[in-house]
C-alpha positions in Angstrom: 0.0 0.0 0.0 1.1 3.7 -0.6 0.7 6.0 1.5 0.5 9.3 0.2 -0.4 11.5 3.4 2.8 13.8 4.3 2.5 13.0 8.0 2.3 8.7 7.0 5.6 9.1 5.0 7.3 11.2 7.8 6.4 8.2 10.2 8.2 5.8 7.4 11.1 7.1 8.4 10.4 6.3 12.2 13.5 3.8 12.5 16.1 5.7 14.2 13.7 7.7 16.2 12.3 5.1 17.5 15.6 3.0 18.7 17.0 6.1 20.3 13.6 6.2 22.2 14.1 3.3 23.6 18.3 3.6 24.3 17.4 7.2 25.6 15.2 5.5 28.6 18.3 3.7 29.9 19.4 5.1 33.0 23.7 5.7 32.1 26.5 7.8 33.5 28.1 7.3 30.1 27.7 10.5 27.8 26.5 10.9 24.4 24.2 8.1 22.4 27.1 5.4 22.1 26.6 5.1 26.2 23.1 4.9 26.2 23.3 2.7 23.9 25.8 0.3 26.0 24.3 0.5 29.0 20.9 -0.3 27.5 22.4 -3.6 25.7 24.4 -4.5 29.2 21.5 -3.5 31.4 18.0 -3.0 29.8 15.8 -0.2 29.1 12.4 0.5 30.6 10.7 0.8 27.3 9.7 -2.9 25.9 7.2 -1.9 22.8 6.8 1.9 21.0 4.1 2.0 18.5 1.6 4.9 16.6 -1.5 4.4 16.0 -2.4 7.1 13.1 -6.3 8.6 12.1 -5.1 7.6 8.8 -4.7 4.2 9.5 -0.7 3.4 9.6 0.6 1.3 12.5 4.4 1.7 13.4 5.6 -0.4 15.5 9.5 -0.8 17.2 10.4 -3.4 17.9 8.9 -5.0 14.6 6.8 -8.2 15.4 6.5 -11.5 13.3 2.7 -11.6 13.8 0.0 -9.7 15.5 -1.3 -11.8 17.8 -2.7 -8.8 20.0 -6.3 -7.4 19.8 -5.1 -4.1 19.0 -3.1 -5.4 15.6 -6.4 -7.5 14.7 -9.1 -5.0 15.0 -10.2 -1.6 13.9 -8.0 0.4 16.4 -10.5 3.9 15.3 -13.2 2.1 17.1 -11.3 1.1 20.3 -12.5 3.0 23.6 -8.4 3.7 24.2 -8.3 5.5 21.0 -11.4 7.4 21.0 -10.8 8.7 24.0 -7.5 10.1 23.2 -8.9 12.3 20.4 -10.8 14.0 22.8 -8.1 13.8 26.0 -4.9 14.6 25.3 -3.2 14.4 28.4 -0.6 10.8 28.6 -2.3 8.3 30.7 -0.5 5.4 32.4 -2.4 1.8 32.0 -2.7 -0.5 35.1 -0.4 -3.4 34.3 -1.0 -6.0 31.9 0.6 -9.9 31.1 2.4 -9.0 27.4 1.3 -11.4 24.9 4.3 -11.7 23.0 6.0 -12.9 26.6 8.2 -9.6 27.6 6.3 -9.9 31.1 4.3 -8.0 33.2 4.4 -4.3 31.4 2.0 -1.1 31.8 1.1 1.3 29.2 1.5 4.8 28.6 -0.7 6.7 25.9 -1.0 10.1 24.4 -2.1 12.0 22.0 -0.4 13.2 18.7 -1.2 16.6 17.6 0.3 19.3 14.9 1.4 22.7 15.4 -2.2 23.9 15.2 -3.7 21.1 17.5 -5.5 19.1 15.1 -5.2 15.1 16.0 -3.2 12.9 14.0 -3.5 9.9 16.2 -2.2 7.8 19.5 1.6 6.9 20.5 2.2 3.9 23.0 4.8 3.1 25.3 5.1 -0.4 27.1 6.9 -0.4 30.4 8.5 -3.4 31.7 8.0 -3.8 35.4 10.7 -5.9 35.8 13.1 -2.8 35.3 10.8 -0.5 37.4 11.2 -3.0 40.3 14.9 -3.3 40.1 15.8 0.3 39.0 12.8 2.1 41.8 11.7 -0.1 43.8 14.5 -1.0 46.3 13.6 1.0 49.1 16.2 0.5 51.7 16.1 -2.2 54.2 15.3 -0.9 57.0 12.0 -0.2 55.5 8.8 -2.8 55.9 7.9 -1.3 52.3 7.3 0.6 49.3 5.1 0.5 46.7 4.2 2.9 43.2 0.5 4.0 43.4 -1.3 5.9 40.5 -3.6 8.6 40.7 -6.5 6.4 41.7 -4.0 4.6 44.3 -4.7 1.6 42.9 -0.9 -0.4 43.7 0.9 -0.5 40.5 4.2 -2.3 41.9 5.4 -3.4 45.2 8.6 -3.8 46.5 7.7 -7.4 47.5 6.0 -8.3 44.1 7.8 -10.8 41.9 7.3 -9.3 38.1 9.7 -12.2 36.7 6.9 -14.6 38.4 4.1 -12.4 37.8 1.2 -13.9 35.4 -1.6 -12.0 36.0 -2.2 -8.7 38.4 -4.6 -8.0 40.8 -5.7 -4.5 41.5 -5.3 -3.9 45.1 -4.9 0.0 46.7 -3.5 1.5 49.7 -5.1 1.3 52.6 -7.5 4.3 53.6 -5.1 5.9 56.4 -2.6 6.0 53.6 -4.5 7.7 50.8 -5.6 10.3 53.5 -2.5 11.5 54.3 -0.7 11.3 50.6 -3.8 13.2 49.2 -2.7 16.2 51.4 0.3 17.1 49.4 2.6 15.9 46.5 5.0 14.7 48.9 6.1 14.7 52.8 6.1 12.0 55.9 3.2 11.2 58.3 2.7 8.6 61.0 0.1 6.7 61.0 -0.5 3.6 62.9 1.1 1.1 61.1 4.9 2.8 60.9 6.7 6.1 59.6 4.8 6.8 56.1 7.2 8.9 53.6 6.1 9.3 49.9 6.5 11.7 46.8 4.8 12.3 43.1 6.5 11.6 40.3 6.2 14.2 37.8 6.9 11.9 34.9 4.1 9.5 35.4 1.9 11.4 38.2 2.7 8.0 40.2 3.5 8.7 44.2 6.7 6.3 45.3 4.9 5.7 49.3 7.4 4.4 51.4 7.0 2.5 54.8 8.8 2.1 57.9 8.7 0.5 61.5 8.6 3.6 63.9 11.7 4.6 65.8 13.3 3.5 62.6 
């Protein structure tokens, strides 16, 4: 198929962009592209799967994929309650997590909107997560600490520090407890006690995720 629209061709030429996407989400001490690119061969990068979804109908996807075994590559995408409701919502949302399909784990989604310079919609952009690397690389709290979990913005538990995501098959939505949520509502980020221990936590901006930490008291 040809694909005459100017904005299809330009995401043709995707390739590059989209591996130094990925190499760019490696955490490195190393400077320039050639270290991000080392550390994310030695060490692993957050980002799993980037694809576009397009109003025109073009699907780019990085890594490529033999077969598309997902619902998303199979059906009508136009139709689909997670694209419809970007044209209208154009803030990035982060997915509860999710079992991958094509076997990278357990992995949670982040969408947004693609717009041109005068705001028109031109379709949806996808980032998988692996939680595997989240645990490893953010979730260590120290261990002194009873534990730590990433909540979203519903405080539904996205991670815990004593989750397994190499073990992981399916998730379970499970949220802080209620004497939790009322004291990490009050602000972005601070320390309270509450009955159960020494409660520390703070927003990510990147995600709108809160890290909440928990420790014994007196420790």
């Amino acid at each position: 198929k040809r694909y005459e629209n100017d904005f299809t061709k330009q995401l043709l030429t995707l390739g590059p962009r989209f591996r130094s996407t990925l190499a760019d989400s490696a955490q490195t001490t190393d400077s320039g592209r050639a270290g991000a690119m080392r550390n994310a061969i030695v060490a692993g990068v957050p980002i799993v799967w980037a694809e576009v979804y397009t109003k025109d109908g073009f699907i780019g996807r990085y890594p490529g994929r033999e077969t598309l075994k997902d619902r998303r590559g199979q059906a009508d995408y136009h139709k689909e309650q997670w694209y419809r409701r970007h044209q209208k919502d154009r803030q990035a949302r982060w997915s509860l997590p999710h079992v991958d399909p094509h076997g990278a784990g357990l992995l949670t989604k982040g969408t947004r909107a693609l717009s041109d310079a005068d705001g028109e919609f031109l379709g949806v952009a996808t980032i998988d997560v692996s939680l595997t690397w989240l645990k490893r690389e953010l979730l260590n709290p120290p261990s002194w600490a009873r534990e730590a979990w990433l909540v979203n913005t519903e405080h539904a538990i996205i991670l815990a520090s004593t989750d397994d995501p190499t073990t992981m098959t399916t998730y379970e939505v499970k949220r802080l407890d209620d004497a939790m949520v009322k004291e990490i509502e009050k602000q972005p980020f601070g320390t309270a006690s509450i009955s159960e221990g020494r409660l520390s936590w703070a927003r990510l901006e990147s995600t709108g995720w809160t890290y909440v930490m928990l420790v014994d008291h007196g420790a």
